[in-house]
C-alpha positions in Angstrom: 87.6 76.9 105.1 89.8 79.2 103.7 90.4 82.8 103.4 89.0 82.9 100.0 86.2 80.3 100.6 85.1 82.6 103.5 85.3 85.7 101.0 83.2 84.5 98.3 80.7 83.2 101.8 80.7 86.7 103.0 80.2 88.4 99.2 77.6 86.5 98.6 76.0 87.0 101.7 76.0 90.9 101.2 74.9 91.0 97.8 71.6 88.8 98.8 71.1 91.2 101.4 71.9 94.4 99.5 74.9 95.4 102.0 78.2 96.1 100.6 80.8 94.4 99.6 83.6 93.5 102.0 87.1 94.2 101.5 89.2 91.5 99.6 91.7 89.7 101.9 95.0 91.4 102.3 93.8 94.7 100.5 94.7 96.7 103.7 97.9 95.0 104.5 100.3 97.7 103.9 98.3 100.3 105.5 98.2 98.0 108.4 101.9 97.3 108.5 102.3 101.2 108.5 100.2 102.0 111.3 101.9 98.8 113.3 105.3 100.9 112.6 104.3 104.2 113.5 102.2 103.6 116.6 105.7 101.3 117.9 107.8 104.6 117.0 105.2 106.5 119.4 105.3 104.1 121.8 108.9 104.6 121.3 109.0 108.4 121.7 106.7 107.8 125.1 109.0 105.8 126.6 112.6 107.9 126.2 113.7 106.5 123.2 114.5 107.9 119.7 112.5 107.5 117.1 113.2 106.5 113.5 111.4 106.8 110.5 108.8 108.8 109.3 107.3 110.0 113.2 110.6 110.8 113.6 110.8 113.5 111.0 107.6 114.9 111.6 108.0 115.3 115.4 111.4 116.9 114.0 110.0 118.8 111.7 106.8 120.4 114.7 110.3 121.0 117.0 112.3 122.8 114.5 109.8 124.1 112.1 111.7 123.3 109.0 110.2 122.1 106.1 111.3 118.7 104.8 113.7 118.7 102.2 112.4 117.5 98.1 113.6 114.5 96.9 114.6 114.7 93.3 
């Protein structure tokens, strides 16, 4: 079965049993992908190392209390 079989299963399911919805597949990829690299920049930071990347400017910015610059 695939992803989409098993989607339409599952939506049909919930809407004979007046649940929600679920989620379409891949609709929290990216959010996913961005925890993934922040947690491994913390996990980072834990262990010694430098971070890069967005954790890195925020636990710059808590150290040094400068505001981050605009973008234009």
């Amino acid at each position: 079965m695939s992803i989409t079989q098993q989607y339409i299963l599952n939506t049909y399911r919930a809407r004979r049993l007046c649940e929600p919805a679920p989620p379409a597949p891949g609709a929290h990829d990216w959010q996913l992908m961005r925890e993934l690299r922040d947690y491994q920049a913390l996990r980072a930071v834990v262990a010694g190392r430098p971070a890069r990347g967005r954790l890195r400017t925020v636990l710059s910015r808590w150290v040094h209390g400068r505001r981050p610059r605009p973008s234009c």
